[in-house]
C-alpha positions as CSV (number, residue, x, y, z in Angstrom):
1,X,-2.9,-19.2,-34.4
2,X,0.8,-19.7,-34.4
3,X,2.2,-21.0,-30.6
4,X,5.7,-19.0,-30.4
5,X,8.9,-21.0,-31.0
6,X,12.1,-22.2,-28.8
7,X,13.4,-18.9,-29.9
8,X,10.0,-16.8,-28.6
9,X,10.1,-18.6,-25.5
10,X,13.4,-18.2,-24.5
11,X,13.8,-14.6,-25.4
12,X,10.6,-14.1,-22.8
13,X,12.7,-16.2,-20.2
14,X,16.0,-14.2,-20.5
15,X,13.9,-10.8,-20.1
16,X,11.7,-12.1,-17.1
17,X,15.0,-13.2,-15.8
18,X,17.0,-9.7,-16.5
19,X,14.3,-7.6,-15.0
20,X,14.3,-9.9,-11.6
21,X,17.7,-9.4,-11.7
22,X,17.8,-5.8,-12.1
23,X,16.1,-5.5,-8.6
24,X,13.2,-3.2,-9.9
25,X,9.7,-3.8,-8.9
26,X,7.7,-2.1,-11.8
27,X,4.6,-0.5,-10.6
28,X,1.5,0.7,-12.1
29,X,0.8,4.8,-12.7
30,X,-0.1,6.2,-9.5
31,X,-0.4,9.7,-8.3
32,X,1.3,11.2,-5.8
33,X,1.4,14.8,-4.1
34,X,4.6,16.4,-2.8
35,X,7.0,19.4,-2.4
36,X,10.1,19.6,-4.5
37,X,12.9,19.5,-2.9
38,X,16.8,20.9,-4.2
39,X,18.1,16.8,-4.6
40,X,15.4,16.4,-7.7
41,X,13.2,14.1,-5.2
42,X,8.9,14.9,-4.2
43,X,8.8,15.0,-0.8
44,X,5.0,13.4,-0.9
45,X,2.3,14.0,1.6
46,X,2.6,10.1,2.9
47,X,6.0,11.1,3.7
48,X,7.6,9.0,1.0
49,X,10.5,10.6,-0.8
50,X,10.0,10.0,-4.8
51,X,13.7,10.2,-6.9
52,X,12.2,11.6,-9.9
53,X,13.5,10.0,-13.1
54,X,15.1,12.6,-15.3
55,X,13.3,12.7,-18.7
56,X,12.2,15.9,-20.6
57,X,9.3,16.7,-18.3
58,X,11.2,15.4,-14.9
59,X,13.5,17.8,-15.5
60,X,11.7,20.2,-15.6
61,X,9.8,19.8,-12.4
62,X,13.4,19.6,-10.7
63,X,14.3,22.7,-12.3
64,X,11.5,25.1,-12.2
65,X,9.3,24.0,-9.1
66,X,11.9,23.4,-6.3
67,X,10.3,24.4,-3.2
68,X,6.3,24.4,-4.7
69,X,3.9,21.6,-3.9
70,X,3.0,19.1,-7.3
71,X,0.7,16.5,-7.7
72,X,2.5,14.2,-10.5
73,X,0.7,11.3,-12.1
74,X,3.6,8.5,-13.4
75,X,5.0,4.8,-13.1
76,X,6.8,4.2,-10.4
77,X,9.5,1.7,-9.3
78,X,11.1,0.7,-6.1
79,X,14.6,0.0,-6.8
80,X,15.8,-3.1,-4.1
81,X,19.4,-2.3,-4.8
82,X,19.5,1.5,-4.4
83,X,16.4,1.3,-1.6
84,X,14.9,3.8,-3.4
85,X,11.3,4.9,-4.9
86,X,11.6,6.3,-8.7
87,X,8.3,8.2,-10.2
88,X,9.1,8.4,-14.0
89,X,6.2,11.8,-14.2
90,X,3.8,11.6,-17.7
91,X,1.5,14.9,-16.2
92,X,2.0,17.4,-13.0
93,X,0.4,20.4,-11.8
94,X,1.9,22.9,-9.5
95,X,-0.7,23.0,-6.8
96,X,1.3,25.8,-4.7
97,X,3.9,28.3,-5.1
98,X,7.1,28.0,-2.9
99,X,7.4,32.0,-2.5
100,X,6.3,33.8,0.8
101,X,2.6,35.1,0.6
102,X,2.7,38.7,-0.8
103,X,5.9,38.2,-3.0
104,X,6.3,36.8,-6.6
105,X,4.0,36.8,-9.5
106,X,0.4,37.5,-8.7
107,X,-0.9,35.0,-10.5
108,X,1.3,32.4,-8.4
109,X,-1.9,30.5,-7.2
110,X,-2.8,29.3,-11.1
111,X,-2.9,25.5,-11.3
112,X,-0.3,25.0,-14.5
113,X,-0.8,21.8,-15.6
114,X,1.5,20.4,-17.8
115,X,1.1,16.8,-20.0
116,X,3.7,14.6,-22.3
């Protein structure tokens, strides 16, 4: 088996040292339920506010679902310099509808479960 060169090692070193610098934490997938609120941010049950990183299907949540209750299985990072939580969401389910009881679509309480 080949050992990795100056070059190998050093390339890991400057990484390992950007990310540190970055001030991210990278954390494993977790998940987490919460209400959606009108910043793009869960509101989560432990009373932790999640930013939730903007990709195809965190858009989405932020757009269709504010107001409903989600559960949202994803990576999240704590960002030092910003103070912040970030949940980057790979699946969610809409667990509750944020319309009054007796108004809306009556199929409102349907889990929709959505994947990547």
């Amino acid at each position: 088996m080949k050992k990795p060169g100056r070059g190998g090692i050093f390339f890991l070193s400057i990484l390992a040292f950007l990310m540190l610098m970055t001030g991210f934490v990278w954390g494993a997938d977790v998940t987490i339920k919460g209400k959606v609120d009108d910043q793009r941010q869960i509101i989560g049950n432990d009373g932790e506010t999640y930013s939730v990183v903007e990709n195809d299907m965190g858009l989405e949540i932020v757009r269709k679902h504010v107001g409903e209750t989600v559960k949202i299985q994803g990576a999240v990072k704590y960002s030092e310099e910003d103070d912040t939580m970030f949940i980057t969401p790979t699946r969610y389910e809409v667990l509750s509808s944020g319309e009054t009881e007796g108004q809306g679509d009556e199929n409102a309480d349907d889990e929709r479960i959505n994947e990547k």
